[in-house]
N, C-alpha and C positions, 0 to 999 in steps of 0.2 A: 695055131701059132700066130700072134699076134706082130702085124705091119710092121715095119721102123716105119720108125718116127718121121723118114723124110718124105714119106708117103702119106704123111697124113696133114690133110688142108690146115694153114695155120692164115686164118683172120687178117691177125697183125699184118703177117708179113707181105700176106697179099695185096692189105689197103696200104701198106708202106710204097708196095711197087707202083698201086696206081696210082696215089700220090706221095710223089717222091719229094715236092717241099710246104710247109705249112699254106692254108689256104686265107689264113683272118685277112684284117687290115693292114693295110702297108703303114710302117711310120714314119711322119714328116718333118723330117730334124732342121735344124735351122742352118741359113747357108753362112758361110765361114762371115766374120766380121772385115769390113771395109779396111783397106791399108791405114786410114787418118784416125782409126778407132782401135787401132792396136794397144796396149802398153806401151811399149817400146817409145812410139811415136809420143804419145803423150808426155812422158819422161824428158824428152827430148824437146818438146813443147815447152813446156814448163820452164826448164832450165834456159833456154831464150829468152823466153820472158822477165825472169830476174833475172839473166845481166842486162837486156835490153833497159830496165826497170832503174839495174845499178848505175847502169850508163848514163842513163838520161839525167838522176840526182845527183848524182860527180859533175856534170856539165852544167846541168842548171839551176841548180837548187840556192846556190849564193846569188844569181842575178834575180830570180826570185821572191829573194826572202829581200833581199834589196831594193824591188819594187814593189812590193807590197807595206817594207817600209816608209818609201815613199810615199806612195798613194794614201798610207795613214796619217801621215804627219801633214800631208797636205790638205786633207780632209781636217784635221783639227786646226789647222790655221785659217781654212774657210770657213767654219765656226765658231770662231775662235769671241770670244764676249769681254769689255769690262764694265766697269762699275763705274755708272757716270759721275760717283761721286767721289772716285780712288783718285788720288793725286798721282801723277804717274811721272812727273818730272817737278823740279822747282831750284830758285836760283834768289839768293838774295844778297850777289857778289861772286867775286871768283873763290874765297873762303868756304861759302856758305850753300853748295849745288850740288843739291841730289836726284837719282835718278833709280825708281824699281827696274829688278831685274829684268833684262829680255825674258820673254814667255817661252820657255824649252819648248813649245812646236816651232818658234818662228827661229831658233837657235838649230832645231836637228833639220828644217826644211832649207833653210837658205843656206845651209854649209852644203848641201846636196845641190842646189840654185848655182851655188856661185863656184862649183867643181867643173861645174861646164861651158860657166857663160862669165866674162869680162865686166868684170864691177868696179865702181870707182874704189880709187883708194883710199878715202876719206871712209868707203864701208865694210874695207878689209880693219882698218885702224884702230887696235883698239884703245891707242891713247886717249880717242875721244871719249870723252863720258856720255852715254847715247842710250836709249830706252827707245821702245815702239807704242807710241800714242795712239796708233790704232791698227787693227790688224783684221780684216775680214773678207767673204768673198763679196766683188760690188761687179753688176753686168752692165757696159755700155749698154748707148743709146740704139745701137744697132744690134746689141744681145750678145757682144761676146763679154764670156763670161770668164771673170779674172780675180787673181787673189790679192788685196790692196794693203801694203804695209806700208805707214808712216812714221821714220826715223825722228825722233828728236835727238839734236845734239846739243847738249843741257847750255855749252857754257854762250850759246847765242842767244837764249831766250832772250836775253834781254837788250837786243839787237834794238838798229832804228825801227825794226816790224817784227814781231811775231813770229811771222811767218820764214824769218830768215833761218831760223832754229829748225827748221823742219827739210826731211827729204822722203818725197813719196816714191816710192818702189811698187810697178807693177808685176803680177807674174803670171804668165801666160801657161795654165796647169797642163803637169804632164796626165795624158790618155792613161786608162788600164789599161790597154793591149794595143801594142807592143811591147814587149819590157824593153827597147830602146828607147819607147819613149819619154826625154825628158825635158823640165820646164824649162820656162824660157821665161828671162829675167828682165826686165825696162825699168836703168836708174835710171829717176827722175834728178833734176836740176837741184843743183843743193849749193842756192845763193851766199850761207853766211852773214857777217855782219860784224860790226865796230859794236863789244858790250859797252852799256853805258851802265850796268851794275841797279838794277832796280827792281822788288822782288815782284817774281813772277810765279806763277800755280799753274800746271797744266794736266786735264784733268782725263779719264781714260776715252777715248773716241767711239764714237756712238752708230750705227748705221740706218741710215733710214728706212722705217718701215713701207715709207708711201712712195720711195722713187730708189731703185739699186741702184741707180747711179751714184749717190749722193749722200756722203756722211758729214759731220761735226765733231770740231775738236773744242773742248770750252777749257776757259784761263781766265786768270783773274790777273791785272797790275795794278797794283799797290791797292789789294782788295776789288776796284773795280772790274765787274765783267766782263769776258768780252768771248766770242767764238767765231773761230775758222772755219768756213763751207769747204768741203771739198767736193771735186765731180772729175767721175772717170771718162774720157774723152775715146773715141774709137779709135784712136790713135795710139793707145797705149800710155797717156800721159795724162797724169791726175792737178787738176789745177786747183789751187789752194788759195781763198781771197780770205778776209777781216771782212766781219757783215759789219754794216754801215751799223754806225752807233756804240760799237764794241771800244774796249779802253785799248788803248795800245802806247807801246814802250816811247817810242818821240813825243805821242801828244803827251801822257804824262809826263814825262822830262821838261818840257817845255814849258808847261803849264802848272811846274809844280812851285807851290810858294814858296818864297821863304824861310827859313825854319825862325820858329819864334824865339823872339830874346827874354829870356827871364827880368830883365828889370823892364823892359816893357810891359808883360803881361802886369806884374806886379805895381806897374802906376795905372793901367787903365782894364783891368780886369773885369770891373762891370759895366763894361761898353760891351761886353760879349753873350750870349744868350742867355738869362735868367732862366733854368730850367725846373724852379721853384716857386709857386706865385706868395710863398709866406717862408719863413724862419721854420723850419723843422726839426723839432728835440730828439737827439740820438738815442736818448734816454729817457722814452713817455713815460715808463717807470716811478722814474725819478719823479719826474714832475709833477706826477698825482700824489706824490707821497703829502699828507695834510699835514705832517709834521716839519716838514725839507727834506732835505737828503743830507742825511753823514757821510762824514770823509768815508767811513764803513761802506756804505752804501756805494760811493765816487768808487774806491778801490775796487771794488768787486763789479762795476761798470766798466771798467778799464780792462779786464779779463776780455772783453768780447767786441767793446769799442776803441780800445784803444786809449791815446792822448788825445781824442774827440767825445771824449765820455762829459756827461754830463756837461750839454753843449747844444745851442742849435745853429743850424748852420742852412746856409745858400748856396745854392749849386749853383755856378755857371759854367757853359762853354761855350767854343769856338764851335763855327758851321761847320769844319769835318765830324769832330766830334758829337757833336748832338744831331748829323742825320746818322750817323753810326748806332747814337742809343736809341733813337727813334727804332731803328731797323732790326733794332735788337742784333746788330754785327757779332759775330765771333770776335773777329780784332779790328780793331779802329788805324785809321788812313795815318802814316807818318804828316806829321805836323797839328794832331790833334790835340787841344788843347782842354784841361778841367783844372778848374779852381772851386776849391774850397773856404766859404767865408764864416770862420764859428765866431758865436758870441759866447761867453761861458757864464753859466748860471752859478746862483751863489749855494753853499753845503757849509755845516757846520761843521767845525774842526774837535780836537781830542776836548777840546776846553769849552766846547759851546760858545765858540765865535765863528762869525760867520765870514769863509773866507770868500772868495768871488772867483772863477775858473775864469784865464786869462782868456782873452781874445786872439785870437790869428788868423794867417790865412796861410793857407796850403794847396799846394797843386801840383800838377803832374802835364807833361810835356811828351810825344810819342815822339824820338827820333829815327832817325835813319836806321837801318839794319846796321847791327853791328857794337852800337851804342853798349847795351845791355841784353843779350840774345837770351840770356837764361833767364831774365825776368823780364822780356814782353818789349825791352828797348824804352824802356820810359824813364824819363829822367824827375827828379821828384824836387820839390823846392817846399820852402815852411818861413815865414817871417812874421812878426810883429810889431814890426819897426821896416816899411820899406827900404829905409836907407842899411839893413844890415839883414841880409837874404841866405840863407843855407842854400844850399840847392847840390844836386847829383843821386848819385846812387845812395841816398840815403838809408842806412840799415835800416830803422823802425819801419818807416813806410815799406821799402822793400819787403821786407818781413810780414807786414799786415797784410799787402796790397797781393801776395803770392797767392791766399786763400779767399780772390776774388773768382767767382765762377765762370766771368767773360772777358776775358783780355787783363786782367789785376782792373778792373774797374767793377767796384760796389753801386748796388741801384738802391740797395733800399729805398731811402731818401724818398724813392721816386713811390712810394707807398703810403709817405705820412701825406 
């Protein structure tokens, strides 16, 4: 009879009892995550952050974007350039005064300039007609470094000085950081003046390469040159003189002539500079013809010379006038004075007779601004008989004298 089973050695069960739990390697699990490393926290995080985020651009984002406005527009009016040969103001009467726009940096910086600081009323005004002749950054002598704008106020230019037309404006730039902080503005003195109406050119202001202190503004009256020094002073105030030798509005006034009378010139007209040393044919053409010249020939001369066609003639002028063409001038000085003295050569007519092209004298007179503005201000005269003289705006010459390349004055002449 075969055992039960419970009697009979079972292995397993035995090595179960000896050992009752696994014997391998223990395993090393990782210990729980730090409180700051949770989700939760994170979440929690995060959303702080953008309203911190939203808060901060709801409160600062316009002061901001405010001073970074600033800070650019001030940056381009410290570099701010023109062209020394852009007219930037001019006046030739109370009629006749213009002025280029203010420069949009010096328009968006100084409406921000003068929100904080006390400016005269003459630069809140904008009845005055007024432009910036110059506009850049210039460092005193002791190196603070400022942004220098110089106001013209057009209807003075033509003041007992120059200089009365003008108002220098310092400004003492605002810092990037703070966004409080902002510039600080020193109107300069803005003397004024009695116009005495006489034209004036003033031209964009210049900064000098070889001293920051110190720029130039150049002007011409009544065509003569002339320029203003400026120099920024550590004091915040920019001082503005006329360099020696410059043209200015009293000396011209003072020392201006005369204006010439037409029956004068016309009796003594060749007392004045012969700028021809011989007779010069309008029409050398003509004059080689071996045959003469036909009224054919005369008429079709007339297309391009005019009632001076087949003619020779002698230039003279007054001493404005001929250091003008000497200089080869744009426009010549008020009271300058050309005459013209033709001889006229003789042409055969429809019948082969030979007529003879009359003689005269012609000239032209530069008046005051105002005269004749659309055609240069020159008054014109024509006679062949002194005692019976045309003169004024005459249509023909007018007409001729508009398709002259320098001022309605013709040089050929100055070629034969």
């Amino acid at each position: 009879m075969a055992p039960p089973l419970s009697n009979i050695p079972n292995a397993v069960s035995q090595k179960a009892q000896a050992h009752p739990f696994p014997t391998g390697p223990r395993l090393n699990y990782a210990p729980a995550p730090p409180w700051h490393h949770r989700r939760r926290f994170r979440k929690v995080l995060l959303a702080f952050l953008l309203v911190t985020v939203a808060a901060g651009y709801w409160r600062w984002h316009a002061p901001l974007l405010a001073h970074a406005r600033l800070v650019y527009w001030q940056h381009e009016c410290a570099n701010h350039m023109m062209a020394p040969d852009e007219i930037v103001a001019s006046t030739d009467g109370p009629a006749k005064s213009a002025a280029k726009p203010m420069p949009p940096a010096w328009i968006s910086y100084a409406a921000q300039c003068l929100s904080t600081t006390t400016a005269s009323a003459s630069f809140r005004n904008p009845a005055f007609l007024q432009t910036i002749a110059f506009l850049h950054a210039r460092r005193s002598p002791a190196g603070h470094e400022r942004i220098v704008a110089v106001r013209c106020i057009v209807m003075y230019l033509s003041s007992a000085s120059v200089v009365q037309a003008f108002q220098p404006v310092v400004v003492e730039p605002a810092k990037p950081w703070p966004l409080a902080s902002r510039p600080i503005l020193h109107d300069g003195l803005f003397p004024g003046g009695y116009p005495i109406h006489m034209p004036v050119r003033v031209f964009g202001g210049q900064p000098d390469p070889a001293d920051a202190s110190h720029f130039t503004i150049a002007y011409t009256v009544n065509d003569l040159p002339g320029v203003i020094d400026g120099r920024l002073g550590d004091n915040d105030t920019v001082k503005l003189s006329v360099r020696p030798g410059s043209a200015d509005v009293i000396k011209a006034f003072v020392t201006q002539p005369p204006a010439p009378q037409i029956a004068d010139i016309a009796r003594e007209y060749k007392k004045l500079q012969s700028m021809t040393r011989d007779a010069v044919f309008v029409n050398p053409e003509l004059a080689m013809l071996c045959r003469g010249a036909s009224w054919q020939d005369v008429e079709g001369a007339k297309v391009t010379s005019g009632p001076h066609a087949n003619t020779r003639v002698r230039i003279y002028m007054n001493d404005l006038a001929a250091k003008a063409f000497r200089a080869s001038s744009p426009k010549y000085p008020v009271g300058s004075v050309i005459v013209k003295q033709k001889q006229g050569e003789g042409y055969f007519d429809k019948t082969r007779k030979t007529v003879q092209t009359p003689d005269g004298v012609g000239g032209m007179v530069k008046r005051a601004p105002g005269f004749d503005a659309d055609h240069g201000d020159w008054e014109y005269f024509y006679f062949q008989d002194a005692s019976r003289i045309e003169s004024g705006k005459i249509p023909s010459c007018v007409q001729c004298h508009a398709g002259a390349a320098k001022d309605h004055v013709f040089g050929s002449w100055a070629k034969g």
